[in-house]
SENU-377432 format. One record per residue (C-alpha): x, y, z. Coordinates in steps of 0.25 Angstrom, whole numbers, padded with zeros to 4 digits, always signed. Example, Ala and Ser with C-alpha at 12.3 -4.5 7.8 and 13.67 -1.06 7.14 Angstrom:
// SENU-377432
+0049-0018+0031
+0055-0004+0029
//
This chain:
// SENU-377432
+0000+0000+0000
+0006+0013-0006
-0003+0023-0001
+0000+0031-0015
-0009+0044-0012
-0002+0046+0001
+0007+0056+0000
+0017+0063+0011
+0024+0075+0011
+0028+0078+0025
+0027+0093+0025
+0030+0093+0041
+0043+0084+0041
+0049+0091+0030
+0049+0106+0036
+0052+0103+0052
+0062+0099+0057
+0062+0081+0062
+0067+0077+0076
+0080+0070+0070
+0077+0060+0082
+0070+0046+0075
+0068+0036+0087
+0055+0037+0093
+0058+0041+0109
+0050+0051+0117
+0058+0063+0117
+0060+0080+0114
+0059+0084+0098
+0063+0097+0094
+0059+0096+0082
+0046+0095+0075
+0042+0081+0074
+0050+0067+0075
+0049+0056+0066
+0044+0043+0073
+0036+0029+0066
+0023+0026+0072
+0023+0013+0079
+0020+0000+0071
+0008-0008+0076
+0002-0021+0075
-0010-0020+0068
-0014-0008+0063
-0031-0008+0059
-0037+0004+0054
-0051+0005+0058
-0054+0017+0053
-0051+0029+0042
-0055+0042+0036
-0056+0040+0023
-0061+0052+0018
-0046+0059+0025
-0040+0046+0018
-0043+0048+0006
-0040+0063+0006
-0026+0060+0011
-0024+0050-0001
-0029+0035+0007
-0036+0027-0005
-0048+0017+0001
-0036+0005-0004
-0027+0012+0007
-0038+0013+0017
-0041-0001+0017
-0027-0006+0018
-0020-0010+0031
-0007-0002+0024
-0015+0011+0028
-0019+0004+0041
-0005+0003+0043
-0002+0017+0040
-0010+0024+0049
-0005+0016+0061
+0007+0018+0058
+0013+0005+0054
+0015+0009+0040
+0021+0021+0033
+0017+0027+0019
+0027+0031+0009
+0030+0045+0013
+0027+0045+0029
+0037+0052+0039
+0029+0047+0053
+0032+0059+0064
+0026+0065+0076
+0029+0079+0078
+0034+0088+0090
+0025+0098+0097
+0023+0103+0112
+0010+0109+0118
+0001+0116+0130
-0005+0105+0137
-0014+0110+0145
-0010+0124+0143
+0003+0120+0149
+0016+0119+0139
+0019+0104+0138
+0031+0103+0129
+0035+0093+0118
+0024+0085+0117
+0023+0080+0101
+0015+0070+0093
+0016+0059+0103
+0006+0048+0098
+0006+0054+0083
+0013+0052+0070
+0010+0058+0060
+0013+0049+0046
+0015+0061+0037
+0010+0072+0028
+0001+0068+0016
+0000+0078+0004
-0014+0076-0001
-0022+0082-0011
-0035+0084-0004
-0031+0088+0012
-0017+0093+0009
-0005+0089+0018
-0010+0080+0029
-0002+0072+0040
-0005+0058+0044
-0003+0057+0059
-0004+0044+0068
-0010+0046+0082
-0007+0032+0092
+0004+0026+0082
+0016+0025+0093
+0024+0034+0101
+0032+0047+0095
+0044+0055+0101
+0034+0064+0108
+0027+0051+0115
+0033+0055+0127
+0028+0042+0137
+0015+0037+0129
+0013+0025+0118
+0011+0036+0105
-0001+0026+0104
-0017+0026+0103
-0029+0021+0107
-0041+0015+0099
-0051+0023+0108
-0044+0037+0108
-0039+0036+0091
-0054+0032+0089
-0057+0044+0094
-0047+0053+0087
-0052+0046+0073
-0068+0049+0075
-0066+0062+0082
-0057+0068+0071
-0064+0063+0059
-0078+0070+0066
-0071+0084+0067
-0066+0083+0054
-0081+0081+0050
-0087+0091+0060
-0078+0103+0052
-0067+0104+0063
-0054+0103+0060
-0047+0092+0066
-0036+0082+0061
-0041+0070+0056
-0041+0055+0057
-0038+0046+0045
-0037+0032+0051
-0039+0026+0063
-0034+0011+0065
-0031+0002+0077
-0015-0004+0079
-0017-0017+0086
-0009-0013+0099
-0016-0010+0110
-0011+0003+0118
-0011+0006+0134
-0021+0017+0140
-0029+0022+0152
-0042+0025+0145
-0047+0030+0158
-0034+0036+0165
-0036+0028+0178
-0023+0021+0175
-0029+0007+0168
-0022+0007+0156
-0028-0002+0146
-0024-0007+0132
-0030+0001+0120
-0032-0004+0106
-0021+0005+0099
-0024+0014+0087
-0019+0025+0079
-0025+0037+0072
-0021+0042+0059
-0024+0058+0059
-0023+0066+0049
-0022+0084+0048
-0014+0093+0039
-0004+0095+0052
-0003+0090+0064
+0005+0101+0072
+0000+0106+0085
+0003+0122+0092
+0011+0113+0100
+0021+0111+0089
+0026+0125+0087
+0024+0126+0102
+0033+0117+0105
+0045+0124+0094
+0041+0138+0101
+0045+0133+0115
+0057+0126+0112
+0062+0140+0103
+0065+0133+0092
+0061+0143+0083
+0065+0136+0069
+0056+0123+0072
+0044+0135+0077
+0045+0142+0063
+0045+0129+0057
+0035+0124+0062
+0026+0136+0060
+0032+0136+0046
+0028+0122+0041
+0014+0125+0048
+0011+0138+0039
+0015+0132+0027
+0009+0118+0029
-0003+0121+0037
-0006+0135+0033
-0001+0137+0018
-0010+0149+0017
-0001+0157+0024
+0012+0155+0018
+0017+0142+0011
+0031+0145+0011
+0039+0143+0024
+0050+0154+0017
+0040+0165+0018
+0034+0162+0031
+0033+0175+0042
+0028+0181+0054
+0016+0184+0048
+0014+0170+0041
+0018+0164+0055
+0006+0176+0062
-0003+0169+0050
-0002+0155+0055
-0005+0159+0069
-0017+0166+0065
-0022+0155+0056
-0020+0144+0067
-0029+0150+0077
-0038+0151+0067
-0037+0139+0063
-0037+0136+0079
-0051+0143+0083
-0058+0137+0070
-0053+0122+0076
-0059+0128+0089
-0073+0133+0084
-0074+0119+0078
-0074+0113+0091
-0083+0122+0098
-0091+0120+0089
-0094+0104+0090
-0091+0103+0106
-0076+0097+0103
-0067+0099+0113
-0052+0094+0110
-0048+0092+0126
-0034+0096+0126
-0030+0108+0117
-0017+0107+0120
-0009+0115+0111
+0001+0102+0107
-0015+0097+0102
-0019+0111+0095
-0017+0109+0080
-0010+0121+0073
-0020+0119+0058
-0033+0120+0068
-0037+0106+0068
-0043+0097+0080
-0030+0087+0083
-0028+0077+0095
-0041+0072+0097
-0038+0066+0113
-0048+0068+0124
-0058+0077+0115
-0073+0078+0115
-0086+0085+0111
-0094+0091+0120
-0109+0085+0123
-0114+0095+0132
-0110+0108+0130
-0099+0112+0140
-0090+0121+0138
-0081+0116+0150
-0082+0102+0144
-0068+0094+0140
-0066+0079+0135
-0052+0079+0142
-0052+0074+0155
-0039+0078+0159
-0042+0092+0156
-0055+0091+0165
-0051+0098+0178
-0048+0112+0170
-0054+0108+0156
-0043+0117+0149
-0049+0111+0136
-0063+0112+0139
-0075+0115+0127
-0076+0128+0130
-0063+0133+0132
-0056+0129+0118
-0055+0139+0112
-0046+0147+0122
-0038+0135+0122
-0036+0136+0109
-0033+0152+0109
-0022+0147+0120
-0016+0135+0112
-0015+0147+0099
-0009+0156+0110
+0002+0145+0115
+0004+0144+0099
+0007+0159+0097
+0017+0159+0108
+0023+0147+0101
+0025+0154+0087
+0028+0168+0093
+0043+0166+0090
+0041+0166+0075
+0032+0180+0075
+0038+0185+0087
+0027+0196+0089
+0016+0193+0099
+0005+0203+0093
+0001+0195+0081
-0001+0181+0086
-0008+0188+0099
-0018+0195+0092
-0022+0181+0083
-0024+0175+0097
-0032+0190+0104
-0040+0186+0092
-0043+0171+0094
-0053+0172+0106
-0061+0182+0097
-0062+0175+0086
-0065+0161+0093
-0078+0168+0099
-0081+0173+0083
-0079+0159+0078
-0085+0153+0090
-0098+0161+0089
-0099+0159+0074
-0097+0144+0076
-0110+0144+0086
-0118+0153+0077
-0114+0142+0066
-0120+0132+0076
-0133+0139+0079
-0136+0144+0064
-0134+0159+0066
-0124+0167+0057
-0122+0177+0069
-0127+0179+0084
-0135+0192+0079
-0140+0200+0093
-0137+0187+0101
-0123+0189+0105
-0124+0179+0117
-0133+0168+0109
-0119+0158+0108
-0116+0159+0123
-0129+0158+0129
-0131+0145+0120
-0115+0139+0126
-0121+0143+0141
-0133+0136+0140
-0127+0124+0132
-0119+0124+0144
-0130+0126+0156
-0134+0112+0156
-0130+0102+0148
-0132+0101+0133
-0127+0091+0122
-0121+0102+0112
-0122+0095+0100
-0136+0089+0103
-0140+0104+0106
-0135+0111+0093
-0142+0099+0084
-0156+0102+0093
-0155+0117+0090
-0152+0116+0077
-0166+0110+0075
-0172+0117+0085
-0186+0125+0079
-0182+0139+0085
-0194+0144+0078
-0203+0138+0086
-0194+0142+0100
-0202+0148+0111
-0193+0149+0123
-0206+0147+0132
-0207+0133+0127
-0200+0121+0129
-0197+0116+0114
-0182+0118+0115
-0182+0109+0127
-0187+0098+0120
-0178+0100+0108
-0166+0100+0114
-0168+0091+0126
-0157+0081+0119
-0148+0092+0119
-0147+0091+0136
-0142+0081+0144
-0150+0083+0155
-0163+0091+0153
-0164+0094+0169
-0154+0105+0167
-0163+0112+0159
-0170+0122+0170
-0179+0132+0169
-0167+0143+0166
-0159+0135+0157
-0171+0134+0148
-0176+0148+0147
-0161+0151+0143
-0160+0140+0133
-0176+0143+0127
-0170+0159+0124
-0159+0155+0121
-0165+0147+0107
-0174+0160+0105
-0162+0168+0104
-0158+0158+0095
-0171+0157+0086
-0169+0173+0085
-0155+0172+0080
-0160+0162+0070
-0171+0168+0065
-0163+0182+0064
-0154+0175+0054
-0169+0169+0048
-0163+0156+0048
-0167+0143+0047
-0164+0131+0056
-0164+0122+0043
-0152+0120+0034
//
């Protein structure tokens, strides 16, 4: 099996600098990435695969059903072309600076030129420890890569950016883990993901270059990123500046706040925005302990870890992500070396969060503008919030609600949206007045646009 249509190219390994170190030991990299082979295993089975992305990356249906590409995206077999590396980066864990941390259960195969998507890397998460392993395995779970495969896929599909998953396939090695954390350490079924984006580099990367002052990999790093991620502000390295370099930034907050929006707007919450897991194109990257919210709470976070001070809670994302763009200006301020322009793309991000955020929820509830009803968004949140209510249950119930025929002295709201709540007890006497005008406020900012519910 050839694998004819695939084609590498490499982009990343051939304009930064290699760790010149080749054995696979735990250890400090100062430079970009490290070459390192993902670990053979002894019977790889792929279970499932996007065809859709396989196609477009050049897979025909003869590699597809093959145990050749079985193998590839385990690990156990390389195509023509493939450099396998992990790369180096740091990070804020926590909103405390971590140090090196680095891809330390992915490798990423190559980059594919295709005709369709463009340049794209193959990366393997769970296919054996890396040089930036530290103490764990480099390995994966069925149960945690299941995961990872669906959820990807289903953001992609729901409009939000995010990396994608091509394959998902079982090893035939079973791997150790506490599910529960209670220190019972059970064996797993092993397996690997094959994910797939235009780049993998994290803030963490350039990060990590800042606080170690080596200036040359920083600017190279930022370099490779413009032109390979962001041809449309310079494609020549040669002709790169300050301002190109002021560009970039600007462009990856926005790129940030759109990936933010996107989340806010289906209930996702990523769980642990560190900035070693914040993607420098804008995508959705690193799906670990992350979750949709059922009833809307703002304070809500699918990490338990995190749940005593709920750092990366629902509601608080987008001044997580404003403070993960902030740790990324101090990281590329020796290449500018002025303050004023990065700070006034970041004085500007909170503002144009709330625009964005208020033209998602108008989106949501059908209206172009909030017209005279400045607080109509809010009040919905704080209700949404006074008892508990399924949000995605509720936004399908309004959406066929009959506002026409509202009258906030009756009760045929209650009985219509009596799905939405999880508990109809909560519902007092208070919370229903509220809720009832709130939805002829509603009703009279749909009828000021003389709209109609159908579509």
């Amino acid at each position: 099996m050839t694998f004819s249509q695939i084609k590498f190219d490499n982009r990343l390994l051939n304009n930064l600098p290699a760790d010149p170190e080749t054995d696979n030991f735990p250890r400090q990299v100062m430079q970009a990435y490290s070459f390192v082979f993902p670990a053979q295993v002894s019977k790889p089975k792929l279970l499932a695969s996007t065809e859709d992305l396989a196609h477009n990356l050049g897979f025909t249906e003869t590699d597809l059903d093959s145990q050749a590409f079985a193998n590839v995206v385990t690990g156990n077999q390389l195509i023509e072309g493939m450099q396998p590396y992990s790369t180096c980066y740091g990070g804020d864990q926590f909103g405390q600076w971590a140090g090196q941390l680095g891809d330390g259960r992915a490798i990423n195969l190559g980059e594919v030129a295709t005709q369709k998507l463009g340049h794209q890397t193959l990366q393997l998460k769970g296919a054996g420890p890396t040089p930036y392993s530290r103490t764990a395995d480099g390995l994966a779970v069925l149960r945690s890569s299941v995961r990872e495969f669906l959820c990807s896929e289903a953001m992609y599909y729901l409009g939000i950016p995010t990396t994608r998953a091509l394959s998902l396939s079982l090893t035939g090695e079973y791997v150790m883990r506490d599910m529960f954390y209670n220190g019972n350490a059970q064996p797993e079924l092993g397996a690997v993901v094959c994910r797939v984006s235009s780049s993998f580099t994290r803030f963490g990367s350039f990060q990590l270059a800042s606080s170690r002052k080596d200036l040359s990999l920083l600017k190279s790093l930022v370099d490779h990123c413009i032109v390979s991620d962001y041809p449309k502000i310079c494609t020549d390295k040669s002709k790169l500046s300050k301002q190109h370099y002021i560009a970039w930034f600007n462009e990856v907050c926005s790129r940030t706040l759109t990936m933010i929006i996107h989340w806010q707007r289906v209930g996702f919450v990523h769980g642990v925005m560190n900035t070693d897991n914040m993607s420098i194109i804008g995508e959705t990257i690193d799906y670990g302990p992350y979750g949709w919210v059922d009833d809307f709470d703002l304070n809500w976070t699918p990490n338990t870890t995190d749940a005593q001070h709920r750092r990366y809670r629902f509601g608080k994302q987008g001044e997580i992500s404003h403070w993960n763009l902030y740790q990324l200006a101090n990281a590329i301020f020796p290449l500018i070396n002025e303050a004023k322009p990065l700070e006034d793309i970041l004085n500007q991000y909170p503002e144009q969060y709330q625009q964005q955020w208020q033209q998602m929820m108008c989106d949501k509830l059908a209206l172009s503008s909030l017209h005279e009803d400045l607080a109509l968004l809010s009040d919905l949140e704080k209700l949404l919030s006074d008892v508990e209510t399924d949000m995605t249950v509720f936004y399908r119930r309004l959406a066929d609600y009959p506002l026409e025929q509202h009258d906030k002295n009756n009760t045929l709201w209650q009985a219509h949206f009596s799905e939405s709540y999880y508990s109809e007890d909560q519902l007092d006497e208070d919370y229903c007045l509220q809720f009832s005008t709130w939805l002829t406020r509603y009703a009279k900012a749909i009828e000021q646009e003389n709209k109609s519910q159908e579509i």
